[in-house]
C-alpha positions in Angstrom: -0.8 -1.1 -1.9 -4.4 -2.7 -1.6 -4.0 -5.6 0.9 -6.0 -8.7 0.4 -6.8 -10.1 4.1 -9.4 -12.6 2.6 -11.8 -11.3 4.9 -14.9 -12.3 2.5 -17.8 -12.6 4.9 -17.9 -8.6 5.7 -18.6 -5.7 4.2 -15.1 -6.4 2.4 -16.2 -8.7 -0.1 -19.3 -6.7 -1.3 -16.5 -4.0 -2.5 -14.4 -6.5 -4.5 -17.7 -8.2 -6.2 -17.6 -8.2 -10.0 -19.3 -9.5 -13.5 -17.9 -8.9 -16.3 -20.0 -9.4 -19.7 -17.4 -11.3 -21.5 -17.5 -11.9 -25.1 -18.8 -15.1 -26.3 -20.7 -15.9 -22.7 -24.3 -15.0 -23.2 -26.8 -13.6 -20.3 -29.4 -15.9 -19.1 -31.5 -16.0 -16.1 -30.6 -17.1 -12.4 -33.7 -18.5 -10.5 -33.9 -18.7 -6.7 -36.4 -20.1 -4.3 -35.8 -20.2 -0.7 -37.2 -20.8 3.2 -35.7 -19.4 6.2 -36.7 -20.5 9.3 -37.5 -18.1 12.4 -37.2 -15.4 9.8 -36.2 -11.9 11.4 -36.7 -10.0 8.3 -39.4 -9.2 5.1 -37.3 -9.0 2.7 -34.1 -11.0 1.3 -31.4 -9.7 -1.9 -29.2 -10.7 -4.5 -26.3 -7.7 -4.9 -24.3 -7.7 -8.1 -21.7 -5.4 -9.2 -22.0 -5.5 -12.8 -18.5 -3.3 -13.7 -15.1 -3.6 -11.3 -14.6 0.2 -11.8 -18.1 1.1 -10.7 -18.7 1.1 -6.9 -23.0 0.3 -8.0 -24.6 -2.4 -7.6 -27.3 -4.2 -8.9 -29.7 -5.6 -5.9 -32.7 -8.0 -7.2 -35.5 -8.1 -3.7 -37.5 -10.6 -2.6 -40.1 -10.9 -0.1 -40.2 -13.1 2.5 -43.8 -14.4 3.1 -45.3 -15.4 6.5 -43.5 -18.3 6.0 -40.2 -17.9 5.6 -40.3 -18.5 1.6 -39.2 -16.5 -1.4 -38.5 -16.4 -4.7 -36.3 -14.2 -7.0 -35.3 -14.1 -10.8 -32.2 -12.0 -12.4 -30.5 -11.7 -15.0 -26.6 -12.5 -15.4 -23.8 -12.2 -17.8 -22.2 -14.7 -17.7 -20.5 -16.5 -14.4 -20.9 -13.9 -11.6 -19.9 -13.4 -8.6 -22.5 -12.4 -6.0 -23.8 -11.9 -2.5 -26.9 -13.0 -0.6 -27.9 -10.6 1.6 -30.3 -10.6 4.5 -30.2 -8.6 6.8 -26.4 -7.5 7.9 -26.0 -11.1 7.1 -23.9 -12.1 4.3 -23.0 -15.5 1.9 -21.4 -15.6 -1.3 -23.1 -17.0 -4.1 -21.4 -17.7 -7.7 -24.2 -17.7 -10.4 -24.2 -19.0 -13.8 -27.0 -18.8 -16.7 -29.3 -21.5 -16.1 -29.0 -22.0 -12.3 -32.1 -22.7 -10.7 -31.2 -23.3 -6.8 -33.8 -23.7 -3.7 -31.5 -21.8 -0.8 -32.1 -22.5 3.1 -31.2 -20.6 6.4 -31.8 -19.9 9.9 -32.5 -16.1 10.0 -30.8 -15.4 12.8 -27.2 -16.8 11.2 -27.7 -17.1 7.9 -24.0 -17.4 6.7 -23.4 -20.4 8.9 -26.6 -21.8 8.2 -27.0 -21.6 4.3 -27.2 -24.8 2.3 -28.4 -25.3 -1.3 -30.2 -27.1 -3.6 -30.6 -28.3 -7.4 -28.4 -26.8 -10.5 -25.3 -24.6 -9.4 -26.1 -25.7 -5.6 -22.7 -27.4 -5.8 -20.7 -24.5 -6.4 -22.1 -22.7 -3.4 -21.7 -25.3 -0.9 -18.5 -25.7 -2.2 -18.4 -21.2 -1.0 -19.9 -21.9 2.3 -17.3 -24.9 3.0 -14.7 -23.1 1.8 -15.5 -20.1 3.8 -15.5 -22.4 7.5 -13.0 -24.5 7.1 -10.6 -21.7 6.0 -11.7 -18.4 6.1 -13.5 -18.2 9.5 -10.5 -20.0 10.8 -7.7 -17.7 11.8 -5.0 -20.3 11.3 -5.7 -20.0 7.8 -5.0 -16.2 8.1 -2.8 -13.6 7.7 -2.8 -12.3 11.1 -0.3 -10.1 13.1 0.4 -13.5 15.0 1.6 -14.1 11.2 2.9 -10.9 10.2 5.2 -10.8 12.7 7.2 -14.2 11.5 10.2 -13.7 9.2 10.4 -14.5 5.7 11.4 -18.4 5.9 8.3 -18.8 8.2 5.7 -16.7 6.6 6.4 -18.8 3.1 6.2 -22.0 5.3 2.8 -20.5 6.2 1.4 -19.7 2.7 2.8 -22.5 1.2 0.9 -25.1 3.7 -2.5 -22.8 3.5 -2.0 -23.2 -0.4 -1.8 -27.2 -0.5 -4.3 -27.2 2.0 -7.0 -25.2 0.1 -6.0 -27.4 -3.5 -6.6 -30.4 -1.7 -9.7 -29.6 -0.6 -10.8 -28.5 -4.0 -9.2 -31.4 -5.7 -11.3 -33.6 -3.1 -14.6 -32.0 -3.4 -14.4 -31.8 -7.3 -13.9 -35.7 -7.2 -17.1 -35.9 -5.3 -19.3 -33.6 -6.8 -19.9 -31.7 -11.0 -18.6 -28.1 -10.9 -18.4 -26.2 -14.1 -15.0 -25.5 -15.8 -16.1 -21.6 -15.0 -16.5 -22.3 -11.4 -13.7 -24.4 -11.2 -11.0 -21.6 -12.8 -12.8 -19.2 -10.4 -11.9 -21.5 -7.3 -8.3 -22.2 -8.6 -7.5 -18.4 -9.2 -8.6 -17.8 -5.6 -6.5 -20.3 -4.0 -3.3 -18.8 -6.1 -4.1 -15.1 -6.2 -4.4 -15.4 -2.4 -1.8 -16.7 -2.1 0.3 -14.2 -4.7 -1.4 -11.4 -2.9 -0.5 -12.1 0.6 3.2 -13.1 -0.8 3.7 -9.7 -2.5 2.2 -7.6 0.4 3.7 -8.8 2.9 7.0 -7.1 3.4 4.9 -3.5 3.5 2.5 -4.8 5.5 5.3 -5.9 8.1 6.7 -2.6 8.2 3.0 -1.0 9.4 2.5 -3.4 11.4 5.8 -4.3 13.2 7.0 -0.7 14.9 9.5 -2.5 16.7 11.6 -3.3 13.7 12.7 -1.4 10.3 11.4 -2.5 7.0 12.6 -6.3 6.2 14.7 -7.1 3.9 13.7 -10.0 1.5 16.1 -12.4 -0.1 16.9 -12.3 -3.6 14.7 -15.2 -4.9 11.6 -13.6 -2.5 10.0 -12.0 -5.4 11.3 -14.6 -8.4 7.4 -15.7 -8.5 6.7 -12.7 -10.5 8.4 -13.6 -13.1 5.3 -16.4 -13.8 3.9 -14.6 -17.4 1.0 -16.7 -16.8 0.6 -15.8 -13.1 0.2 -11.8 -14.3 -1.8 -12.2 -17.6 -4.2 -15.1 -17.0 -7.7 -14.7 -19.2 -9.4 -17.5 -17.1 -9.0 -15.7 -13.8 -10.4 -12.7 -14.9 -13.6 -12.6 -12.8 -11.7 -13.2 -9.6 -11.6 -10.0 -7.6 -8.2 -11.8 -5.9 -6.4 -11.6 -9.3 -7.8 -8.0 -9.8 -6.2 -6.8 -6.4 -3.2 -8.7 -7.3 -2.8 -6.8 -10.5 -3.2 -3.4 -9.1 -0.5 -4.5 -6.3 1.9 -6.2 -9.4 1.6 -2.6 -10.6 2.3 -0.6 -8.2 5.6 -2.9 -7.0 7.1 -2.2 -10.6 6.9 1.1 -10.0 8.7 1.5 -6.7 10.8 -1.2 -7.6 11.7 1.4 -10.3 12.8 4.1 -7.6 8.8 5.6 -7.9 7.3 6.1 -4.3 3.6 7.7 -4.2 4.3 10.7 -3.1 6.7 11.2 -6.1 4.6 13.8 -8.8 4.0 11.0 -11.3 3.3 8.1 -9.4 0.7 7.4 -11.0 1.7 8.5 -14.6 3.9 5.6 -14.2 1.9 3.3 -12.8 -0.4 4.0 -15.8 2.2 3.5 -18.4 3.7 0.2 -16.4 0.0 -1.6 -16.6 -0.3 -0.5 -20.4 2.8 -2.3 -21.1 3.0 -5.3 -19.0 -0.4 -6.2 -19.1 -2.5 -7.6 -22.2 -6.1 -7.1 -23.0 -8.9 -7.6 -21.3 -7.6 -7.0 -17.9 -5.2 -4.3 -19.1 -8.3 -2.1 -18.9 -9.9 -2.8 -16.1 -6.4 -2.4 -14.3 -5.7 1.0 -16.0 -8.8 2.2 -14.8 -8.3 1.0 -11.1 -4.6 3.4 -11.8 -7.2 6.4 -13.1 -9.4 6.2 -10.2 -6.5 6.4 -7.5 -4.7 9.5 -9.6 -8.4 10.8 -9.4 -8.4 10.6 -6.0 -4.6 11.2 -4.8 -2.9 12.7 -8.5 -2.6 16.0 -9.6 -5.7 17.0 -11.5 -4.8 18.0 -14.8 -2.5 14.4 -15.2 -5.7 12.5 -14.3 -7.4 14.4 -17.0 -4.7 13.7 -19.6 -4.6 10.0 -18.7 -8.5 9.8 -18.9 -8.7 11.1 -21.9 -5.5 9.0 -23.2 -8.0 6.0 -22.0 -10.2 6.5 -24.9 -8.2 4.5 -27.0 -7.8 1.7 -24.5 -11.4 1.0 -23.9 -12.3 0.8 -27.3 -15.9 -0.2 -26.9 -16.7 2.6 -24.4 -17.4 -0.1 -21.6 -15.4 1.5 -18.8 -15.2 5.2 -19.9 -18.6 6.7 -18.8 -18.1 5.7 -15.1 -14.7 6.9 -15.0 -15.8 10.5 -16.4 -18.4 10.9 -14.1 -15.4 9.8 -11.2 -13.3 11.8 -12.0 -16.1 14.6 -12.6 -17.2 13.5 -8.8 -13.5 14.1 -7.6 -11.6 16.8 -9.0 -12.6 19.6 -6.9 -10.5 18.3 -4.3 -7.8 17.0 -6.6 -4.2 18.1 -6.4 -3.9 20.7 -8.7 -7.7 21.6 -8.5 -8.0 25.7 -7.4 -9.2 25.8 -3.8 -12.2 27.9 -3.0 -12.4 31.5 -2.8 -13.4 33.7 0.3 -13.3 36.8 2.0 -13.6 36.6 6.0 -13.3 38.7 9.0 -10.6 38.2 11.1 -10.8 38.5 14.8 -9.2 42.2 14.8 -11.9 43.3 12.5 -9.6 42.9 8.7 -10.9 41.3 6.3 -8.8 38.2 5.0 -9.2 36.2 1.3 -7.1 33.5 0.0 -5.8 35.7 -2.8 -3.9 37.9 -0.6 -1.9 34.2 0.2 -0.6 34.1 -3.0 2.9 32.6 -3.4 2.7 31.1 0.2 1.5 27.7 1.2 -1.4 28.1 3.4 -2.0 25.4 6.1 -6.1 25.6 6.7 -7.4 24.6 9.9 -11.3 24.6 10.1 -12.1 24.1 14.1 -14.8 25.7 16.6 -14.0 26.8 20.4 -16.3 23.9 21.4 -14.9 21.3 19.6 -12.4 19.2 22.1 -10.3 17.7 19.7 -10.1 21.3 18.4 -9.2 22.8 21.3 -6.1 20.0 22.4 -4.9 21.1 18.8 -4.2 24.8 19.8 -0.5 24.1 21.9 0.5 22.2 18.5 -0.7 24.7 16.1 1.5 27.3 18.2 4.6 24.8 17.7 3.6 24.9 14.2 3.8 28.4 14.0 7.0 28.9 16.1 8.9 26.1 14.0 7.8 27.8 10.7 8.4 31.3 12.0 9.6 33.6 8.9 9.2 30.6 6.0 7.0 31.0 3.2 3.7 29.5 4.9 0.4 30.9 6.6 -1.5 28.9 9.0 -5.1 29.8 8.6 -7.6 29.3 10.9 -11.2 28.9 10.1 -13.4 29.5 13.1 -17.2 27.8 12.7 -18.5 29.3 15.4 -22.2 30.7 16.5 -20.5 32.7 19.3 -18.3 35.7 18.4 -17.5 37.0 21.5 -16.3 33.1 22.9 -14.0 32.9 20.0 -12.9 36.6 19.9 -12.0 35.8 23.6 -10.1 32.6 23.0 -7.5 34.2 19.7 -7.5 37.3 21.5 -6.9 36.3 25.2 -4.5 33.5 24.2 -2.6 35.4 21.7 -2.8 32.0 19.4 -0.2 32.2 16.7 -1.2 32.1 12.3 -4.7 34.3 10.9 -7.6 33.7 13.0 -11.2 34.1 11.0 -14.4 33.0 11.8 -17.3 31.8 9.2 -20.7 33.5 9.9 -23.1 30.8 9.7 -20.5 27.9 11.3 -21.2 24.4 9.6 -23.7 26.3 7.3 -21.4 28.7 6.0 -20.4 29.2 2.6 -17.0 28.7 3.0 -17.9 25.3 5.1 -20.0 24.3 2.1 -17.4 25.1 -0.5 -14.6 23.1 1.3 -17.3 20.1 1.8 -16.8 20.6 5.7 -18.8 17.4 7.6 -16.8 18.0 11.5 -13.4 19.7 12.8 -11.0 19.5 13.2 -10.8 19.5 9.3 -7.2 20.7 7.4 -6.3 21.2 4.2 -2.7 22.2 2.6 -2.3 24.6 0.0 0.3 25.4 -2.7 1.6 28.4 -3.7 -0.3 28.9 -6.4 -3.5 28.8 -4.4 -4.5 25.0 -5.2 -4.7 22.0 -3.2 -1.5 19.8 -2.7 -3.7 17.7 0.1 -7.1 17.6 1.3 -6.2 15.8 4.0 -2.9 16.5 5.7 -1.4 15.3 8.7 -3.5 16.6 11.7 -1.7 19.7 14.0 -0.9 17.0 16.3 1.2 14.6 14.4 4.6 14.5 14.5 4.9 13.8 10.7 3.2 17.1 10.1 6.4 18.9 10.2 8.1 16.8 7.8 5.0 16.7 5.0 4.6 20.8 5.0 8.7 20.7 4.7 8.5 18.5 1.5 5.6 20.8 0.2 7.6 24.4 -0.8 7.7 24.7 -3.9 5.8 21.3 -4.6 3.0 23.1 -7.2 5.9 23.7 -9.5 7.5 20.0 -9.2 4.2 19.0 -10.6 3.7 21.0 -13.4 7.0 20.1 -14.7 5.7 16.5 -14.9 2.5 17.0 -16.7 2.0 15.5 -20.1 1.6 18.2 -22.8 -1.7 17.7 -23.7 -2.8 18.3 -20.2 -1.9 21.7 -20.1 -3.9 22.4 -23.2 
């Protein structure tokens, strides 16, 4: 699940920023003149992400003259979402067509400092309140102070936070014009928020409270789902909150229907759940959020038949390109995807290729003598070996040393257990490049069939290593019995 914090003044919130060209809301230009005092640097930004499902972002510059003014023009579709940046300095803007706002700042605290001026000004101060009286304030946030409560109390909590925010944007829209866009954007924040943090919350315990097993909720705890309007809600589209609460919504009907990720078609059914339940526009936006996690944790060749499946959904070709090229970016690495070939030398002088593997899982371990993380691996990777001992697995180790002789030395003198094999070249290696190597200790885990199950398996070291390679035997075949037909075509 994709927890919401409401941590908006970090790098966070540039992640979740959206605009969405909606039919019927034309594009028009955003003007923006400015003066920071004791500016600190030349240049100041407006960053849009123009597409939910594409991690870009558009960034309009401006220079900041000798004294501390600027001026910037862009082009929006529509209400947006956006960020001022200066800086590492960050404050949320919400544009419109037509806005033409004079911004001010200190340069050393801009976020803190920011006030604005002239059309769509009110909307922004309305951010920057917003953002001190509730979002810088940890009182107003869900906390491990808060995490810890029980269920009674952590309602109690959300409930009061909720009438707290509406009250403050029932006040300020008494005092001061906001626009009916601005004003659905604000009220979907307050209640996705809240529906987020409501709906994440028993999963989140259980991470976070190791002194206790996983809660269990009452029977009315989840009866807010069952709001039609809460799930499929048009005007809330452009809020990143209802977005996140959507892919969350999604992925509780699925394990509430006895589907857990690591189940083979997780995120088959996921995809299928969010065709049905939701309703168009945001059906496709949250179809693709499904796509890009089965193109990052799925099997392959499912991804590819639910992409292509997709076609249909986006029927005006809006979201497909950038999930292509995704999915085109990730599925080396998928599940499913074939690992790399190679042919090493071991440290008795054979030489050693993944073929020769086949029908075993193969545990990789890419690691160098002078690595120290590397090295405190070595007594686990022998428990490893000894608890494994005559099943179906090789434990490969990829040496990326310069030195020979050191590593020769080490496997040799220390008798360590599983196929030793060093990479001539080290980090430049070919078989470093192939397997996109950036430091060791790096592992991967291998099916039988000489594909990945996991580019990124538990670590020697972990206790929960044991249990993942157990649950992998004869995984590669689990999967293929759940692919769609057209995806072995």
């Amino acid at each position: 699940m994709a927890y919401s914090f409401r941590f908006y003044k970090t790098g966070l919130l540039a992640a979740a920023l959206l605009a969405l060209p909606l039919v019927g809301r034309a594009q028009g230009t955003v003007t923006l003149t400015g003066k920071i005092s004791s500016k600190t640097n030349d240049t100041v930004a407006v960053s849009v992400r123009e597409s939910p499902l594409d991690p870009k972002e558009q960034i309009t510059y401006a220079r900041v003259d000798n004294r501390g003014e600027f001026r910037l023009a862009l082009t929006v579709n529509g209400p947006t979402k956006a960020d001022l940046v200066y800086g590492d300095d960050v404050a949320s803007l919400f544009l419109e067509p037509g806005n033409a706002m004079e911004i001010r700042f200190k340069g050393k605290d801009m976020s803190s400092s920011v006030s604005f001026k002239g059309k769509g000004a009110e909307a922004n101060t309305y951010l920057a309140e917003l953002d001190e009286r509730f979002v810088e304030n940890d009182g107003f946030q869900v906390l491990p102070d808060n995490i810890n409560l029980y269920e009674a109390p952590f309602l109690s909590f959300l409930d009061y936070r909720r009438k707290e925010e509406k009250k403050f944007l029932e006040n300020y829209a008494q005092d001061n014009p906001l626009s009916p866009a601005f004003k659905e954007y604000a009220k979907a924040e307050i209640e996705y928020s809240y529906a987020n943090d409501r709906l994440t919350f028993q999963d989140l315990r259980e991470q976070v409270v190791a002194t206790e097993g996983r809660l269990k909720m009452t029977p009315t705890y989840y009866e807010f789902l069952n709001d039609k309007a809460l799930v499929n809600n048009p005007g809330a589209l452009q809020n990143e909150q209802y977005q996140e609460f959507l892919i969350n919504y999604i992925h509780y009907l699925a394990v509430a229907s006895n589907h857990q990720r690591s189940d083979p078609d997780f995120y088959q059914v996921c995809y299928d759940m969010a065709k049905k339940q939701l309703a168009d526009p945001v059906r496709a936006i949250i179809m693709g959020r499904v796509l890009q996690e089965s193109f990052r944790f799925g099997h392959v060749k499912q991804s590819a038949a639910m992409l292509e499946n997709y076609r249909s959904i986006d029927a005006q070709n809006q979201f497909y390109p950038v999930l292509q090229h995704d999915f085109e970016t990730h599925k080396a690495f998928a599940i499913g995807a074939p690992a790399p070939a190679f042919k090493l030398v071991s440290a008795t002088g054979d030489s050693v290729t993944l073929r020769q593997f086949a029908g075993k899982l193969v545990y990789i371990n890419f690691w160098r003598t002078t690595s120290g993380l590397c090295l405190r691996d070595l007594p686990y990777a022998a428990d490893l070996a000894k608890k494994f001992d005559g099943k179906n697995i090789v434990f490969l180790n990829v040496a990326l040393d310069e030195n020979e002789p050191a590593w020769k030395q080490l496997v040799i003198g220390k008798k360590l257990p599983g196929v030793h094999v060093r990479a001539t070249g080290g980090m430049r290696s070919a078989i470093a490049r192939a397997y996109a190597i950036q430091d060791v200790p790096a592992y991967f885990l291998l099916a039988e069939d000489g594909t990945f199950l996991n580019t990124k398996p538990k670590r020697l070291s972990s206790r929960a290593a044991v249990d993942e390679i157990k649950e992998s035997f004869g995984k590669a075949s689990t999967y293929s019995s759940t692919l769609p037909a057209s995806a072995g075509k």
